[in-house]
py3Dmol code that shows the C-alpha trace and the ligand (Angstrom):
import py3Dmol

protein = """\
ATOM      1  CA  UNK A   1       0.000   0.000   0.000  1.00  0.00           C
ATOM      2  CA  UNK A   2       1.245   3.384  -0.871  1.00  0.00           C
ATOM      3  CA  UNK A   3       1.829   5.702   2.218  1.00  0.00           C
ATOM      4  CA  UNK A   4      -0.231   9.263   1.235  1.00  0.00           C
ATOM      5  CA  UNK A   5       1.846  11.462   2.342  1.00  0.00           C
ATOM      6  CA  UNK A   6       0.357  15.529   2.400  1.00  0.00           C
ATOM      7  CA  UNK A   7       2.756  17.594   0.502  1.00  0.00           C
ATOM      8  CA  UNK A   8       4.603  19.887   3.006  1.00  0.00           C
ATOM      9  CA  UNK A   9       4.911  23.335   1.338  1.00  0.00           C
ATOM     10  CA  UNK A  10       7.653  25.468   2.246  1.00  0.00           C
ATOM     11  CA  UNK A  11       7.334  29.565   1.979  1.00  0.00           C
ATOM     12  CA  UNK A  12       9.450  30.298  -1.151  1.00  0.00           C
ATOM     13  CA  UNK A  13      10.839  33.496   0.391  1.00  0.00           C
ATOM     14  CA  UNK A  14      11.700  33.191   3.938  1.00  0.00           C
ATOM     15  CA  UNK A  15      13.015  36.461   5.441  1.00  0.00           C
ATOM     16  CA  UNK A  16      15.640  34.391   7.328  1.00  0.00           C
ATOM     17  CA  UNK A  17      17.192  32.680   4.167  1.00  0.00           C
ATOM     18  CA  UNK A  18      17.120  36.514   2.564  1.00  0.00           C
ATOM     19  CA  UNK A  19      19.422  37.921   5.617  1.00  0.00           C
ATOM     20  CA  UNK A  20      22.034  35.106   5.873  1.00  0.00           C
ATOM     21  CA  UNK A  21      22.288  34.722   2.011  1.00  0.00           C
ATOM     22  CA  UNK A  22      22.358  38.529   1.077  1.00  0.00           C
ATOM     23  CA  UNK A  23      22.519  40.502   4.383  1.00  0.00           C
ATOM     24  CA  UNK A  24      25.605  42.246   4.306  1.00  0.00           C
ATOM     25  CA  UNK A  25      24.455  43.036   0.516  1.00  0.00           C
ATOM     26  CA  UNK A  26      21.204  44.028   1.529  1.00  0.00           C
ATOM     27  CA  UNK A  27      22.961  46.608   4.197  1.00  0.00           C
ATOM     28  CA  UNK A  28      25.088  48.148   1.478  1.00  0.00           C
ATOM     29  CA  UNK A  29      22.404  48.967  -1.061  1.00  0.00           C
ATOM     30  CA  UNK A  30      20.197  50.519   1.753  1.00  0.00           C
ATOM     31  CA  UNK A  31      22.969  52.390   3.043  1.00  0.00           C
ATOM     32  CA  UNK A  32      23.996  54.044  -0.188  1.00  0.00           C
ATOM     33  CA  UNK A  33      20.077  54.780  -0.870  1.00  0.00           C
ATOM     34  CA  UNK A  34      19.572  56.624   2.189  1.00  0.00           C
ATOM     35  CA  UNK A  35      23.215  58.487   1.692  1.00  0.00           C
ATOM     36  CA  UNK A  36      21.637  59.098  -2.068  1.00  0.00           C
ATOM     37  CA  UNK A  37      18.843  60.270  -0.482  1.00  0.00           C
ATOM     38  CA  UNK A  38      20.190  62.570   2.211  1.00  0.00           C
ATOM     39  CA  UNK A  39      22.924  64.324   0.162  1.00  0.00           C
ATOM     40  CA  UNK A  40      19.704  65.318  -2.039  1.00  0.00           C
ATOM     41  CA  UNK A  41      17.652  66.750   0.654  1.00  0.00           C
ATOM     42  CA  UNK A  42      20.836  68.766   2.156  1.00  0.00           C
ATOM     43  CA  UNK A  43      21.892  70.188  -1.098  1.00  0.00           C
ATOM     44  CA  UNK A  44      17.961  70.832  -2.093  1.00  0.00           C
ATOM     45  CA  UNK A  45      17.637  72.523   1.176  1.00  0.00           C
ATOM     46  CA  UNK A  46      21.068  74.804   0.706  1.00  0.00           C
ATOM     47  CA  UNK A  47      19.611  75.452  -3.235  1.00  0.00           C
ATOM     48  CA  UNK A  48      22.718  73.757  -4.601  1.00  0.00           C
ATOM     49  CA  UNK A  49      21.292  72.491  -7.651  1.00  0.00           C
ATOM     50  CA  UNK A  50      24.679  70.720  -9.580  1.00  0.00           C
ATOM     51  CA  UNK A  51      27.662  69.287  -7.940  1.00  0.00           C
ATOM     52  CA  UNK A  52      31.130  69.089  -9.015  1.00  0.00           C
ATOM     53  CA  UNK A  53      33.661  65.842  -8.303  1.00  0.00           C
ATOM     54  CA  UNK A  54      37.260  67.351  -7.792  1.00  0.00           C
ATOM     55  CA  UNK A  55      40.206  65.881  -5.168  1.00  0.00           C
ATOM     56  CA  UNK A  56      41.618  68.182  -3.091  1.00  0.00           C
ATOM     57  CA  UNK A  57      43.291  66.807  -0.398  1.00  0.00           C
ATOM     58  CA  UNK A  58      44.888  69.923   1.456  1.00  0.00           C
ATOM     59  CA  UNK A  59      42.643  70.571   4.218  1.00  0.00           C
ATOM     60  CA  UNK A  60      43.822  67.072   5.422  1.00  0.00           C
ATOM     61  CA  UNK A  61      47.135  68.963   6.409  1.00  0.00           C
ATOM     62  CA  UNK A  62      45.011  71.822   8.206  1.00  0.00           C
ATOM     63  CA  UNK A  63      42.907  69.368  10.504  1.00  0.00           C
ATOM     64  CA  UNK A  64      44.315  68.405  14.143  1.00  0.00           C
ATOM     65  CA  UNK A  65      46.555  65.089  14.567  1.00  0.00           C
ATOM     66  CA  UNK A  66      43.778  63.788  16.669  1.00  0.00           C
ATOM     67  CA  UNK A  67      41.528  63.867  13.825  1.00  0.00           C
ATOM     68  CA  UNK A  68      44.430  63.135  11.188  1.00  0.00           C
ATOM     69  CA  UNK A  69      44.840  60.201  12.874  1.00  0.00           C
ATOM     70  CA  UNK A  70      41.138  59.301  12.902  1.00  0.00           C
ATOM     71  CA  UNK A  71      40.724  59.581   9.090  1.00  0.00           C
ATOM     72  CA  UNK A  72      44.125  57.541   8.813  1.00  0.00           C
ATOM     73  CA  UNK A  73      42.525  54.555  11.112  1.00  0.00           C
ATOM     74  CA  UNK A  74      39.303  54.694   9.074  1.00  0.00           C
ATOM     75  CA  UNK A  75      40.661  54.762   5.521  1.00  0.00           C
ATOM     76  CA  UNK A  76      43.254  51.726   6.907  1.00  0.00           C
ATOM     77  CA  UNK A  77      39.963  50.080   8.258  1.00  0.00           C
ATOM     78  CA  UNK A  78      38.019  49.999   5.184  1.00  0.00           C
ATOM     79  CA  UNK A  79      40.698  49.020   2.688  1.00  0.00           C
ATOM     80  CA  UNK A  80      42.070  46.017   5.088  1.00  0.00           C
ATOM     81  CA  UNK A  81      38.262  45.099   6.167  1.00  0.00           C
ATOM     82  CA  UNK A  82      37.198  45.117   2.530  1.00  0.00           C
ATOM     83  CA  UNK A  83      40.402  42.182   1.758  1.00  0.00           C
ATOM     84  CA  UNK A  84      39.154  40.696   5.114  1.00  0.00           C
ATOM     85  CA  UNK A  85      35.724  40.161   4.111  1.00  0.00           C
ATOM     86  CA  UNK A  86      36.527  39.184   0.416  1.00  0.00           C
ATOM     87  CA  UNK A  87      37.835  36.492   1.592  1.00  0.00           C
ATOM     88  CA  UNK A  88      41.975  37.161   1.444  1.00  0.00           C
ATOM     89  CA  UNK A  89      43.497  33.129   1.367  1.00  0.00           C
ATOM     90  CA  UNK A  90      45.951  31.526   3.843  1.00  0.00           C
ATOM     91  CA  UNK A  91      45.588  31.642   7.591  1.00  0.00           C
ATOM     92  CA  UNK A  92      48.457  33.759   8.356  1.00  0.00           C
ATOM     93  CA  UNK A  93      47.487  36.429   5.964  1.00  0.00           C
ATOM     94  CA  UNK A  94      44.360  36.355   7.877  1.00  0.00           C
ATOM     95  CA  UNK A  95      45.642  36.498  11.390  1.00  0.00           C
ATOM     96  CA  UNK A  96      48.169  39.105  10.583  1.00  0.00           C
ATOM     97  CA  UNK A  97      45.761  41.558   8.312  1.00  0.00           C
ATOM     98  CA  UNK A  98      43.446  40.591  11.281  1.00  0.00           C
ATOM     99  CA  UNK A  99      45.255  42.305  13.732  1.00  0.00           C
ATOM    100  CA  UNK A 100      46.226  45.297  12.199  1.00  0.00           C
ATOM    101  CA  UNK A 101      42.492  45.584  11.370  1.00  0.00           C
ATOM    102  CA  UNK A 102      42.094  45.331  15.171  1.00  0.00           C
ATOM    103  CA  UNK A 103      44.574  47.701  15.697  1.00  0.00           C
ATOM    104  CA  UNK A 104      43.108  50.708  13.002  1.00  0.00           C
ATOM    105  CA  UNK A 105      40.028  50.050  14.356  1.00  0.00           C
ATOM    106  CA  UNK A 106      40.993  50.399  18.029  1.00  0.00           C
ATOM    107  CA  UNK A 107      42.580  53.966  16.881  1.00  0.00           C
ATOM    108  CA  UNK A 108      39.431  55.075  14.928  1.00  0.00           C
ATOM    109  CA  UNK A 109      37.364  54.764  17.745  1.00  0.00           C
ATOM    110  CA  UNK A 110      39.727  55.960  20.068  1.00  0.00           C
ATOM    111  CA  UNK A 111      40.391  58.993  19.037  1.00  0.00           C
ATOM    112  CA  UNK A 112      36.980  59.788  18.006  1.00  0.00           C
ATOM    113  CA  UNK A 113      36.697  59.984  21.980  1.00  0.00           C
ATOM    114  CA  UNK A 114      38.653  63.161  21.090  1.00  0.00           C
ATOM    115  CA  UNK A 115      36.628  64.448  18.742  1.00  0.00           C
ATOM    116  CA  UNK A 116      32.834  66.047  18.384  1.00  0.00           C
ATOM    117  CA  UNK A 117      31.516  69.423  16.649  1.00  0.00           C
ATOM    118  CA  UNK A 118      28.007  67.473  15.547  1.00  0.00           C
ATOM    119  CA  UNK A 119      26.274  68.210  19.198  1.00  0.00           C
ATOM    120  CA  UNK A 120      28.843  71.268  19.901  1.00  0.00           C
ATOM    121  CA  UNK A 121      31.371  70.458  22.834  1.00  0.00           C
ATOM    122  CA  UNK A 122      29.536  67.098  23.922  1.00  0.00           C
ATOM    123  CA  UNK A 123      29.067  63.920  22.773  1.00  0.00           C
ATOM    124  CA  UNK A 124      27.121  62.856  19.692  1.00  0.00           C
ATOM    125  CA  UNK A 125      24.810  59.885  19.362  1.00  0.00           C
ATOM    126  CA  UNK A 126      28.166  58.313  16.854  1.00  0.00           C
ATOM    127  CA  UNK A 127      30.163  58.095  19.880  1.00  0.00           C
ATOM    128  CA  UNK A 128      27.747  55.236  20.717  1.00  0.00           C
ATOM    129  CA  UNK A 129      28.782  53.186  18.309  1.00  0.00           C
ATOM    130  CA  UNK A 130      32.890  54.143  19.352  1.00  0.00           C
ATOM    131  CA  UNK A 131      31.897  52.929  22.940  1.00  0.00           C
ATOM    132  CA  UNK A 132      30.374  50.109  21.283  1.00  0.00           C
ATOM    133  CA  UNK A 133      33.867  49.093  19.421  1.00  0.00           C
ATOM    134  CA  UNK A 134      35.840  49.604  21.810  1.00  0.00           C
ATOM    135  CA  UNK A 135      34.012  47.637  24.074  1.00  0.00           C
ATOM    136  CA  UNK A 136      33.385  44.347  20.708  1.00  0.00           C
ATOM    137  CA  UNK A 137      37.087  44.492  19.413  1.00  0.00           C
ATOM    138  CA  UNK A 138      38.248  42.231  22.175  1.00  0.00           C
ATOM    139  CA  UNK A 139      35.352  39.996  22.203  1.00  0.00           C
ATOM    140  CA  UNK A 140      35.513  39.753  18.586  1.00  0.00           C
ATOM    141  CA  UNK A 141      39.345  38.509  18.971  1.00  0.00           C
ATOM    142  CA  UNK A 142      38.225  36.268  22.201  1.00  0.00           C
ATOM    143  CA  UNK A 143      35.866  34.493  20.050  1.00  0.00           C
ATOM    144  CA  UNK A 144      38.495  33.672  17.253  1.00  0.00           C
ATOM    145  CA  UNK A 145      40.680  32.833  19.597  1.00  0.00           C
ATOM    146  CA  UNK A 146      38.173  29.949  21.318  1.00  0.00           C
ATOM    147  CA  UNK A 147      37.768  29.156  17.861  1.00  0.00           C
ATOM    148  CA  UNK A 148      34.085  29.778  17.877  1.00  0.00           C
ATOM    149  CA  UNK A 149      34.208  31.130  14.382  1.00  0.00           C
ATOM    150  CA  UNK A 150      30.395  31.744  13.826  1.00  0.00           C
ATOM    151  CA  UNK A 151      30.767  34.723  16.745  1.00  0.00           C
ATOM    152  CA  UNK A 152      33.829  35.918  15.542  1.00  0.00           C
ATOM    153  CA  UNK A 153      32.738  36.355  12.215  1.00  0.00           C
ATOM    154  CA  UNK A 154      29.178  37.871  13.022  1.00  0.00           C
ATOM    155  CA  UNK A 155      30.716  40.510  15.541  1.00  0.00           C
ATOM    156  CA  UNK A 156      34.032  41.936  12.984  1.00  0.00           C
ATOM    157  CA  UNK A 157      31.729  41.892  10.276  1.00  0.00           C
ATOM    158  CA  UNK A 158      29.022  43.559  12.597  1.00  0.00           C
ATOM    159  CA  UNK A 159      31.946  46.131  13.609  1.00  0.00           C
ATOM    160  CA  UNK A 160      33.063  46.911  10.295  1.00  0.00           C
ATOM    161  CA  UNK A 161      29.367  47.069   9.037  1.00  0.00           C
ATOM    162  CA  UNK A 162      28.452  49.550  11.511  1.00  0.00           C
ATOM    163  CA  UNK A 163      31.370  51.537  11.788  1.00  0.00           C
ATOM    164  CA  UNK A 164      31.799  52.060   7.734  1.00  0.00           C
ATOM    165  CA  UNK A 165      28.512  52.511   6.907  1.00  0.00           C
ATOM    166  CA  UNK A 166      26.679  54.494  10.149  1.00  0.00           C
ATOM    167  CA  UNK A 167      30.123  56.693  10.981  1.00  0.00           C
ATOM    168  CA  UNK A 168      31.868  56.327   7.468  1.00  0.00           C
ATOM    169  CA  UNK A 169      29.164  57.193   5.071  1.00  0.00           C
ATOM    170  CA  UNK A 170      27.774  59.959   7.433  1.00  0.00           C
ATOM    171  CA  UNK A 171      30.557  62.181   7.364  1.00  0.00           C
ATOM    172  CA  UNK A 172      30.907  62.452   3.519  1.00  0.00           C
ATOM    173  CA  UNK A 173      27.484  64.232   3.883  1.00  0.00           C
ATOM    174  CA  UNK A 174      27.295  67.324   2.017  1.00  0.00           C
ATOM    175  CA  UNK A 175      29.139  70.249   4.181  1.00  0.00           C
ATOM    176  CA  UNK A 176      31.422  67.860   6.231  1.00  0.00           C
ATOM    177  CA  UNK A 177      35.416  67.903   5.785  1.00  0.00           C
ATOM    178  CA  UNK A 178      35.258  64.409   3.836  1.00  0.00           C
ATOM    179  CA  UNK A 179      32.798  65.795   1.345  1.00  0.00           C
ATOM    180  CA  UNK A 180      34.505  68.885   0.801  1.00  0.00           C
ATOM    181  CA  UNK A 181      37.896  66.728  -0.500  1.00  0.00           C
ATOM    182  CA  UNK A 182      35.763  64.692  -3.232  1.00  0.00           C
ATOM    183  CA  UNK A 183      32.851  67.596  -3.894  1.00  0.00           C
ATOM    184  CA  UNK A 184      32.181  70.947  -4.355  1.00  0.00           C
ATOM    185  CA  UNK A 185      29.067  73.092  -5.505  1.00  0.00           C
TER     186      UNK A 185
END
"""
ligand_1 = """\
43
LIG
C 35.538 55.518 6.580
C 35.294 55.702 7.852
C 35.355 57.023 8.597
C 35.718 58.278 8.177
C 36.154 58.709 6.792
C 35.582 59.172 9.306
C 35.869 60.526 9.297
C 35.521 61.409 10.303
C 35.677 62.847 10.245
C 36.263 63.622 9.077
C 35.214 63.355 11.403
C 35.195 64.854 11.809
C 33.852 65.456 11.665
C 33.558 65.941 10.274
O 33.993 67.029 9.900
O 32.877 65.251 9.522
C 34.743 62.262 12.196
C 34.167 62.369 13.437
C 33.784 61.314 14.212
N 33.913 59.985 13.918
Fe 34.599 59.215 12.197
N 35.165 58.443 10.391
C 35.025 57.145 10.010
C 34.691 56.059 10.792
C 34.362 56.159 12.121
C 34.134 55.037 12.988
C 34.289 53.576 12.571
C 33.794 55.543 14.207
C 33.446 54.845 15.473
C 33.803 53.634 15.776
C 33.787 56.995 14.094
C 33.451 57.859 15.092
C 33.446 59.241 14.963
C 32.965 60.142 15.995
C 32.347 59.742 17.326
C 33.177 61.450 15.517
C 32.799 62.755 16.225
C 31.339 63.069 15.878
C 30.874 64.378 16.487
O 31.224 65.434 15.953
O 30.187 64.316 17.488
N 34.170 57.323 12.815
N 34.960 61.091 11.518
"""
view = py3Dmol.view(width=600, height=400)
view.addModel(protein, "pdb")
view.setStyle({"model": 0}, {"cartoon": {"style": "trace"}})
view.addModel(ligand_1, "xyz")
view.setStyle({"model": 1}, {"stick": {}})
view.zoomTo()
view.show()
């Protein structure tokens, strides 16, 4: 006798798969809308109707070392974490690129400690996220070094997520020192 079985049918789209398959992909392409979509409204609201691309670079050398070295731990962050997360071979590469990533991360959010100018003298709701880091970094490195991968992975990536696109997008809004070196009206 043939066992009727009731076919089971499983959602097509499952919100779950979406996130671990395309997450980090998803988070990019939302970011850059909503920077898209804020650099509009800012210019729209000074009037600035067309922007020019240029590079000017000299107002790097007019900025404090504090924040000199801030940009310099960023820019090191996101060209090491990009080879990180692309998957650089060999375990040593990995270990050593790893650390210095630990390293220019640790002296981003460091000296951001040192900086502010968004909420006047105080503290802006960004430093959040450099408390956060400072306070993930280690954990992150704990967990590789238990060798419970899964955590490690989710909390750098997490890190470098964050940090790039929350911190590191915001500032190259239109008016900000990072947007002045690429842009002008
Ligand atoms: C590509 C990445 C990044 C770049 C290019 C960047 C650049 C800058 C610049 C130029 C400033 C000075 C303010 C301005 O004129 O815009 C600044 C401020 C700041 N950054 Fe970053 N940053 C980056 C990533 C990060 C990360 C990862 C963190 C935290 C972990 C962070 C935390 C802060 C904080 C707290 C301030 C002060 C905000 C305030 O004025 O209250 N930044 N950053």
């Amino acid at each position: 006798m043939t066992d009727l079985v009731a076919p089971r049918f499983a959602p097509s789209f499952s919100l779950r798969r979406l996130h671990e398959r395309h997450g980090n992909k998803l988070l990019v392409a939302g970011a850059a809308a909503g920077y898209a979509w804020l650099s509009n409204a800012i210019l729209a609201g000074q009037g600035v109707g067309a922007v020019r691309w240029h590079v000017d670079l000299s107002p790097l050398l007019e900025i404090s070392p504090v924040l000199q070295a801030h940009i310099a731990g960023a820019v090191l962050s996101f060209a090491i974490g990009t080879s990180l997360l692309l998957g650089v071979k060999g375990r040593s590469v990995h270990r050593v690129l790893g650390y210095t990533w630990i390293v220019t991360m640790g002296v981003t959010a460091i000296s951001s400690l040192f900086l502010s100018g968004l909420n006047g003298d105080t503290y802006s709701f960004i430093h959040l996220l450099s408390g956060w880091t400072i306070i993930l970094l280690p954990m992150g490195l704990a967990a590789a070094r238990r060798r419970n991968i899964a955590q490690h992975r989710r909390t750098m990536t997490g890190l470098f997520m964050g940090g790039m696109l929350i911190a590191g997008l915001f500032t190259f809004l239109p008016g900000r020192l990072m947007w002045s070196l690429f842009f002008t009206a």
